[in-house]
C-alpha positions as a printed NumPy array, in Angstrom:
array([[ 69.946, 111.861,  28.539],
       [ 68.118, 115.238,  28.082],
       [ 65.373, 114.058,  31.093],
       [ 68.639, 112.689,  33.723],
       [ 67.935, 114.812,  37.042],
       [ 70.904, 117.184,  36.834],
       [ 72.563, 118.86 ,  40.13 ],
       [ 73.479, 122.281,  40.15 ],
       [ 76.335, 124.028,  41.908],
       [ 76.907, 123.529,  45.821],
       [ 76.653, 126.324,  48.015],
       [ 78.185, 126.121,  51.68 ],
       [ 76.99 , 127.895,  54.341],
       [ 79.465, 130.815,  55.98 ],
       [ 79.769, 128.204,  58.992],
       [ 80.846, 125.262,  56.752],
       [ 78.212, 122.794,  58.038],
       [ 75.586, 122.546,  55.026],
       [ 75.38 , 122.472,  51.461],
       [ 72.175, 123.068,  49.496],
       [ 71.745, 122.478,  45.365],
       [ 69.515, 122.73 ,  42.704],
       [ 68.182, 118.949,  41.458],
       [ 66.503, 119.857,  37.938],
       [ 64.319, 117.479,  36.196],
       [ 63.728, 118.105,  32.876],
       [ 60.745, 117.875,  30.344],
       [ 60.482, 118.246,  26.876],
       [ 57.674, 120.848,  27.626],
       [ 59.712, 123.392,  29.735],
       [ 56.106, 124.259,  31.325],
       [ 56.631, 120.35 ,  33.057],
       [ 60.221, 121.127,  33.988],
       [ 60.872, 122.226,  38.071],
       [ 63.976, 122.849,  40.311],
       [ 64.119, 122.354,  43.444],
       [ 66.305, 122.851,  46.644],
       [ 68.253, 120.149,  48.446],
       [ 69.679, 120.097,  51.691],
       [ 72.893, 117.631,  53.037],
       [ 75.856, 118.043,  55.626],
       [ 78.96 , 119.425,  54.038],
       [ 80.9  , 116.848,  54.735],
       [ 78.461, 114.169,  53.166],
       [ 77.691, 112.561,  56.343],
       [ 74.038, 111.958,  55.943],
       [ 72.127, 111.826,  52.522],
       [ 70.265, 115.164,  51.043],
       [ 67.134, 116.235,  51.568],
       [ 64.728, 117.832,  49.47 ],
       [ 63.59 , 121.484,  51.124],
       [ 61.298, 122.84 ,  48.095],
       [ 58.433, 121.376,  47.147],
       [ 56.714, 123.383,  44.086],
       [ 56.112, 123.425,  40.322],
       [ 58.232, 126.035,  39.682],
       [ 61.709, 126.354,  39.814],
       [ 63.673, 127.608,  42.508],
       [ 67.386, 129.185,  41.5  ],
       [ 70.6  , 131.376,  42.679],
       [ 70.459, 129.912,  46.546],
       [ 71.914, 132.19 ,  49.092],
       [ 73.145, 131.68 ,  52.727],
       [ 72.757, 134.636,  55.353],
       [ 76.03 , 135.522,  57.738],
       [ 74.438, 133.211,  60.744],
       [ 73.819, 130.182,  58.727],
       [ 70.211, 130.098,  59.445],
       [ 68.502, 131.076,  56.505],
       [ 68.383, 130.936,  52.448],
       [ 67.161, 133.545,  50.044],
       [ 66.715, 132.249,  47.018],
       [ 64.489, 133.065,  43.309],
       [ 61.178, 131.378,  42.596],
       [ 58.75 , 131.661,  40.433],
       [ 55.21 , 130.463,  42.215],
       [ 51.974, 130.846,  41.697],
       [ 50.582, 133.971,  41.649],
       [ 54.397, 135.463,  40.596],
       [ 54.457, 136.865,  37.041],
       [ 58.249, 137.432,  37.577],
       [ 60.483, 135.178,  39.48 ],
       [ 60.813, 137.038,  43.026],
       [ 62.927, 136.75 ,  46.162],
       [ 61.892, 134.152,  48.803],
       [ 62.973, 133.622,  52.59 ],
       [ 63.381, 130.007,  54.157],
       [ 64.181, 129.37 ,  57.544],
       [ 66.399, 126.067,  57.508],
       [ 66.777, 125.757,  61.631],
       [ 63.502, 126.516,  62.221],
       [ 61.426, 124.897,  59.125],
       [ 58.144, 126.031,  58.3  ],
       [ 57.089, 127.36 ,  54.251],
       [ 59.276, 130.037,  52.659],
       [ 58.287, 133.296,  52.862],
       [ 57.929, 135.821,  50.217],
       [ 60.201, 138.66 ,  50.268],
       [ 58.872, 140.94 ,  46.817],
       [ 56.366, 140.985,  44.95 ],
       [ 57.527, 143.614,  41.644],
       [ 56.446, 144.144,  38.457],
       [ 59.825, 143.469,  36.915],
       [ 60.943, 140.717,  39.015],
       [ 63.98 , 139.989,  40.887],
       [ 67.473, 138.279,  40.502],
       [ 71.093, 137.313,  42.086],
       [ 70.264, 138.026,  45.747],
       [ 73.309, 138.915,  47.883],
       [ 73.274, 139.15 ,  51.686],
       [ 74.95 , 142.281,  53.431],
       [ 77.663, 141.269,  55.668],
       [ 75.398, 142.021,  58.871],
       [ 72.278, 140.091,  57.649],
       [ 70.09 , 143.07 ,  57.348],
       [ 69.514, 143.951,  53.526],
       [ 69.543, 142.208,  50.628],
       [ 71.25 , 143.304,  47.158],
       [ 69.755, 141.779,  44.447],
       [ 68.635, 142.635,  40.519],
       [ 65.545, 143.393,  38.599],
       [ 65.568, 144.64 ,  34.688],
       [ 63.496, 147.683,  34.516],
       [ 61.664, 149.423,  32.073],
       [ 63.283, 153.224,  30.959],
       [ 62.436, 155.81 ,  32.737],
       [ 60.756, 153.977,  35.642],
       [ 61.426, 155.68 ,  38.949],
       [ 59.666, 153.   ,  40.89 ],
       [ 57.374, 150.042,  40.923],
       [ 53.912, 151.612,  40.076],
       [ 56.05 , 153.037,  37.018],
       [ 57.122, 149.736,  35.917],
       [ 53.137, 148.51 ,  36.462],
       [ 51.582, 150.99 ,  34.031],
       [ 54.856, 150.262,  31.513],
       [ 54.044, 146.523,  31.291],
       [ 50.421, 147.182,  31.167],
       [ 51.18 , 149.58 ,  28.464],
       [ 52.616, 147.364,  26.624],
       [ 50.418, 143.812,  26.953],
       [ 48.102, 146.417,  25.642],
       [ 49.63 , 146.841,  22.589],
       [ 47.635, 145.109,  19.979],
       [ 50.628, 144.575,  17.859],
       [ 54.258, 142.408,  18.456],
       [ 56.474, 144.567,  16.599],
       [ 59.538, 145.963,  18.18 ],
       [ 61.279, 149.756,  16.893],
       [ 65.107, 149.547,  18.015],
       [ 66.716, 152.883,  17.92 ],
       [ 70.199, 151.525,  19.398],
       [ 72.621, 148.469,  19.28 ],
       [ 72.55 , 145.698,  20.164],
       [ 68.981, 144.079,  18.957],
       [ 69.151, 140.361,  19.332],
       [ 71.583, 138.16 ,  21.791],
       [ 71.772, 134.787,  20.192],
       [ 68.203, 133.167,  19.258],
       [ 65.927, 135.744,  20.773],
       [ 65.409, 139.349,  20.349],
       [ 65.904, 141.925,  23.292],
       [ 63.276, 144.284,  24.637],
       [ 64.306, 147.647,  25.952],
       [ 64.396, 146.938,  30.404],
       [ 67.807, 147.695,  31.524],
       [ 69.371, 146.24 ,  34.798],
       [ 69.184, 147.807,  38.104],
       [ 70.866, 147.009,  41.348],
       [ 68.044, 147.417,  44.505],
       [ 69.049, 146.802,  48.278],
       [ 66.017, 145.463,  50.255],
       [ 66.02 , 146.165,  54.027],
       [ 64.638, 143.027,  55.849],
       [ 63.156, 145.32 ,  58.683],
       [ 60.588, 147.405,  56.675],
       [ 60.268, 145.034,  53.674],
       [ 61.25 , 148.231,  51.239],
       [ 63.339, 147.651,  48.406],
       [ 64.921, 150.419,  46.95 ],
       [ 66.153, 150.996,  42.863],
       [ 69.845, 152.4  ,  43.403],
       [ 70.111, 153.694,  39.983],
       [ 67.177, 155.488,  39.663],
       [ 67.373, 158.554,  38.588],
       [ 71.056, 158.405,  38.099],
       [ 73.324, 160.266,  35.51 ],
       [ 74.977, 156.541,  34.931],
       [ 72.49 , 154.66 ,  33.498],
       [ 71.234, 157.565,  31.258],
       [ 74.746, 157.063,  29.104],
       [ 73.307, 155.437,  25.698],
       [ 75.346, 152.669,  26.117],
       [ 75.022, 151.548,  30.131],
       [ 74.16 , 147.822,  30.541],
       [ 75.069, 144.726,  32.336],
       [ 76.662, 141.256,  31.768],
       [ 74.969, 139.502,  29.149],
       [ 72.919, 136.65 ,  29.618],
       [ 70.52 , 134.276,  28.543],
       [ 67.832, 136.006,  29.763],
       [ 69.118, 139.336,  29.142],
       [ 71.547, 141.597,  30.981],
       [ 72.367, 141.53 ,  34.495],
       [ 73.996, 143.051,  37.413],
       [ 75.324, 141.17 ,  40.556],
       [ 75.933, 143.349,  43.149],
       [ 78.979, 142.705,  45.751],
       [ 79.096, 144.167,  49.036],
       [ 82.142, 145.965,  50.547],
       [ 83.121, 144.518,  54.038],
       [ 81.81 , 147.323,  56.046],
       [ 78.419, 146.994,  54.339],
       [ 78.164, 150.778,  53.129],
       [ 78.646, 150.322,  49.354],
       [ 78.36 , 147.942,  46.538],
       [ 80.354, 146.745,  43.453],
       [ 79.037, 145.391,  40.071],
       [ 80.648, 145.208,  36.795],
       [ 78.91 , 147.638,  33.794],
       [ 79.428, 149.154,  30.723],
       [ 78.639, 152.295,  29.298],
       [ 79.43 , 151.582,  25.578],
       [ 77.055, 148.723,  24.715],
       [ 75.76 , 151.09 ,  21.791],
       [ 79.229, 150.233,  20.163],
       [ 79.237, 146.565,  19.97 ],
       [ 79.32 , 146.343,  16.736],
       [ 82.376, 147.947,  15.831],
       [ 84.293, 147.717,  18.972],
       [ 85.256, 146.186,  22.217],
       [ 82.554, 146.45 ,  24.702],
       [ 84.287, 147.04 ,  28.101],
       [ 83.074, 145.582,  31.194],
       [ 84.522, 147.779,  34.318],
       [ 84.5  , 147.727,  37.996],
       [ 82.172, 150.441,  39.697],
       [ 81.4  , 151.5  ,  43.676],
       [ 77.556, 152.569,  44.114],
       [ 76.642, 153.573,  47.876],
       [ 74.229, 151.109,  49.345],
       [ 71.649, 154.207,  50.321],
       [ 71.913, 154.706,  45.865],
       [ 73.646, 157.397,  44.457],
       [ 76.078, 158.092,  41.466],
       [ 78.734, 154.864,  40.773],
       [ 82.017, 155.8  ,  40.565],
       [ 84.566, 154.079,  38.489],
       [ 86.791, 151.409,  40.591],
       [ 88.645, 149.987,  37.945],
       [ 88.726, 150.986,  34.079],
       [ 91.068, 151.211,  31.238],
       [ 91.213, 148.931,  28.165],
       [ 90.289, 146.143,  30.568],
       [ 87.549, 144.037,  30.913],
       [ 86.775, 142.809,  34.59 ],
       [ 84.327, 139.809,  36.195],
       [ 83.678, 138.632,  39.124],
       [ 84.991, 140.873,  42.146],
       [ 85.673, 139.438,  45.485],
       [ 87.146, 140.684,  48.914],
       [ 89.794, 138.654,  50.883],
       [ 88.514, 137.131,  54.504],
       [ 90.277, 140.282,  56.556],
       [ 88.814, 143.031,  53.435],
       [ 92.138, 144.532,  53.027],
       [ 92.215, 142.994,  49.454],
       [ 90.246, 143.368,  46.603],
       [ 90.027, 140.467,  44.11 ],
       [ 89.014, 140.566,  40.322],
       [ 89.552, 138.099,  37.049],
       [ 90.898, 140.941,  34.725],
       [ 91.336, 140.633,  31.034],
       [ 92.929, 142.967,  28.337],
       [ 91.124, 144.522,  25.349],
       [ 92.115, 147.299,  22.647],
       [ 95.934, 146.232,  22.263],
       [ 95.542, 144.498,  18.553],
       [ 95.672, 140.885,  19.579],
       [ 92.275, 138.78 ,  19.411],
       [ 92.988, 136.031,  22.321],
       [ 94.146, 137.318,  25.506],
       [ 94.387, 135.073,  28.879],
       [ 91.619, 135.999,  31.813],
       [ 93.793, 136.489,  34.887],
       [ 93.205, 136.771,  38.386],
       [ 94.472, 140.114,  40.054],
       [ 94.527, 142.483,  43.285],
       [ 94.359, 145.27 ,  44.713],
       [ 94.725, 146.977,  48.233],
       [ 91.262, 147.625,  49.537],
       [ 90.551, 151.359,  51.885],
       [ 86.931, 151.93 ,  52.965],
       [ 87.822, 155.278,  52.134],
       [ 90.328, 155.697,  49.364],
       [ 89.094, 152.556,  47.588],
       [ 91.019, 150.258,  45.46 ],
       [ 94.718, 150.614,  44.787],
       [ 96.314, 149.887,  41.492],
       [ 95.373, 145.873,  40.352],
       [ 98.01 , 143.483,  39.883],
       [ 98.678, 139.89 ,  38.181],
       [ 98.229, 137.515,  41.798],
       [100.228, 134.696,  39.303],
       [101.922, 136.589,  36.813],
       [103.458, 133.4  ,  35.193],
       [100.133, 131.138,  35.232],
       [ 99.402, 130.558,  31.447],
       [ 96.049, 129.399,  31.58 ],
       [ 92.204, 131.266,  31.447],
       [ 91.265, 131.861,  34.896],
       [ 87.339, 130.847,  35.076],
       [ 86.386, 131.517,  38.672],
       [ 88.327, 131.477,  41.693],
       [ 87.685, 131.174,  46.125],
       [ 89.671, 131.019,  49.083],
       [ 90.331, 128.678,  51.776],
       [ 89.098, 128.881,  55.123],
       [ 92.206, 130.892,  56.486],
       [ 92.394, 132.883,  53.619],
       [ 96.083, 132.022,  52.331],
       [ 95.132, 130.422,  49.196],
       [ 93.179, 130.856,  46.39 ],
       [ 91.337, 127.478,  44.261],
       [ 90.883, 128.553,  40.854],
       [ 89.831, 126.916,  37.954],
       [ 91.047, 126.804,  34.286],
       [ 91.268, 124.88 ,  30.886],
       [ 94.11 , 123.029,  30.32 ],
       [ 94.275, 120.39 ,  28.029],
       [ 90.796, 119.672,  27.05 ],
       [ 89.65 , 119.87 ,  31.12 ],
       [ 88.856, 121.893,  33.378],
       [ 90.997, 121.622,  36.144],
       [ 91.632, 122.751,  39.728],
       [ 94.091, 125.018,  40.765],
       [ 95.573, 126.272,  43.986],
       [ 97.885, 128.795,  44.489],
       [ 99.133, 131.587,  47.257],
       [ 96.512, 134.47 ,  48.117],
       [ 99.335, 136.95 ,  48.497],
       [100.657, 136.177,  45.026],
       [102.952, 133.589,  43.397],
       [103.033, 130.078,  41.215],
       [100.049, 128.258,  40.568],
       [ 99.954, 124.308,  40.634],
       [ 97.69 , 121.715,  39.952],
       [ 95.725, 120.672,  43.066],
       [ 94.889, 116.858,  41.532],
       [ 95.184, 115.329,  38.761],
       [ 92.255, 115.132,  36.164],
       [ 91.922, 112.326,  33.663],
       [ 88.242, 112.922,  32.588],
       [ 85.753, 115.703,  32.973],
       [ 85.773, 118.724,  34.582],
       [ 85.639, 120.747,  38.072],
       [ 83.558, 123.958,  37.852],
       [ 81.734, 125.999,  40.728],
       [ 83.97 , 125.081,  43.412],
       [ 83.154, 126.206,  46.735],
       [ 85.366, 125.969,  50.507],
       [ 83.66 , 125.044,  53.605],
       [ 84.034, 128.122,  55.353],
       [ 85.555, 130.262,  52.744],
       [ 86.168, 134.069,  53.859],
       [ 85.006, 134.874,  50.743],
       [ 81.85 , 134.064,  51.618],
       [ 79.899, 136.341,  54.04 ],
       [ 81.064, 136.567,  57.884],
       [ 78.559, 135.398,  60.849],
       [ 77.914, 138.63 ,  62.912],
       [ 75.495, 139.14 ,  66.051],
       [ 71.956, 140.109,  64.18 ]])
């Protein structure tokens, strides 16, 4: 069972016509393992096709607005860090590499005009730019011992220990090839207790464009340091694409995940959850809020106020009227559809056995628009 080929997560292009996948096949030695891209019609009209063809693994897929291209994260030789690569699926040919820095990069996100790319890469302290982040890893393969000196919390995440990089959110511009660390330098990340989502790998930041392109939300926290002794509080902040200070979106004794903006951008989207009020189980819900270019987000509110269940991730259809969401129930995870402008949530289909996770709508507005590049 552990070596069975294993497909990963579908991702539709913005035009609805293709899907491409991850197939993984698995070795005991992870050095044998590989991932690789597959390409089929949307509507399963014609088999897949492999579109990758190397040792190492490919991962976190990407569509641009026109439905041309894929970004995506590999690892390949001559790569010490997985990086971002560029393949054009109308017009073939080898994928092209986009980056080539010393700490790596992660979760690539297109701008809504096909121009830039946001995407993550943990840094080391301090580092103001690649050539800093060189000489810190050099500095530290150096080092002719292995021990580590924490002076803050938290020290481990699971079975491995953490080192000291911290997650930064960098826009790439396609034209000049220049990617650019928005936090750099910034007041936020020099709070002792500013970090990302945790992960496997360590902490990240996905960054989430705003419909006109000019700004970027992630989720953060700034009290990390206090894990140990209280909640640590995941909010909602704006950064301007060209960097800058983050603001604050969305705060409070709340944790939020996963923002999204409705088809027309007059909506903000978020799976919101409550912290700090005494109780140790609370329910993940999905909520709104009125979306300005310039004032920002209104106040957030329940989108299915009665809906008992754990929201888990969440899209839209094509038109934008309804929201598929996913949630426990019952021992399965099921599939859930309900009103985008707010209301009851029902159960799409009945499930027996198994689960639905990482659902995805041919032509969801949620997904990048095509625009003239």
């Amino acid at each position: 069972m552990w070596k069975m080929k294993r497909v990963g997560a579908p991702v539709v292009s913005p035009d609805g016509r293709w899907a491409v996948f991850l197939l993984t096949n698995p070795a005991y030695d992870s050095k044998e393992s590989s991932a690789d891209l597959w390409l089929m019609p949307a509507d399963g009209s014609a088999p897949p096709r492999q579109i990758t063809f190397t040792r190492g693994g490919e991962s976190s897929p990407a569509w641009s607005p026109d439905s041309n291209r894929i970004v995506f994260t590999a690892r390949r030789e001559g790569d010490d860090e997985s990086q971002l690569y560029l393949l054009n699926v109308t017009g073939g040919g080898e994928a092209e590499r986009l980056t080539s820095l010393t700490t790596g990069a992660a979760n690539p996100a297109w701008s809504p005009d096909g121009t830039r790319l946001a995407f993550m890469s943990r840094v080391y302290p301090g580092a103001a730019d690649d050539e800093a982040n060189r000489k810190a890893a050099a500095d530290r393969k150096a080092r002719k011992y292995k021990a580590h000196v924490y002076e803050g919390f938290p020290v481990r995440y699971w079975d491995h220990w953490l080192d000291d990089r911290e997650p930064h959110l960098f826009v790439l511009d396609l034209a000049t090839r220049t990617p650019r660390d928005l936090f750099a330098g910034s007041r936020f990340i020099a709070a002792p207790g500013f970090d990302g989502v945790s992960a496997t790998s360590g902490s990240e930041v996905t960054g989430v464009w705003t419909p006109d392109g000019s700004a970027l939300l992630f989720t953060a926290t700034r009290n990390r340091n206090a894990s140990a002794y209280a909640s640590v509080l995941m909010h909602l902040w704006q950064i301007p694409a060209s960097g800058g200070e983050p603001k604050l979106v969305a705060g409070g004794d709340f944790n939020f995940a996963d923002p999204q903006f409705s088809g027309d951008g007059a909506k903000l989207y978020a799976i919101r959850e409550v912290e700090n009020d005494g109780k140790i189980y609370h329910l993940s819900r999905l909520v709104s809020a009125a979306w300005s270019p310039a004032t920002g987000a209104g106040a957030f509110q329940p989108v299915a106020p009665g809906f008992d269940r754990s929201v888990n991730q969440y899209t839209f259809s094509p038109d934008g009227r309804a929201i598929y969401l996913t949630a426990e129930e019952a021992g399965h995870e099921k599939i859930f559809t309900l009103p985008a402008s707010g209301g009851a949530a029902r159960l799409l289909l009945p499930v027996t056995e198994g689960v639905f996770t990482s659902v995805t709508v041919a032509g969801s507005p949620s997904a990048p628009r095509p625009r003239p590049l």
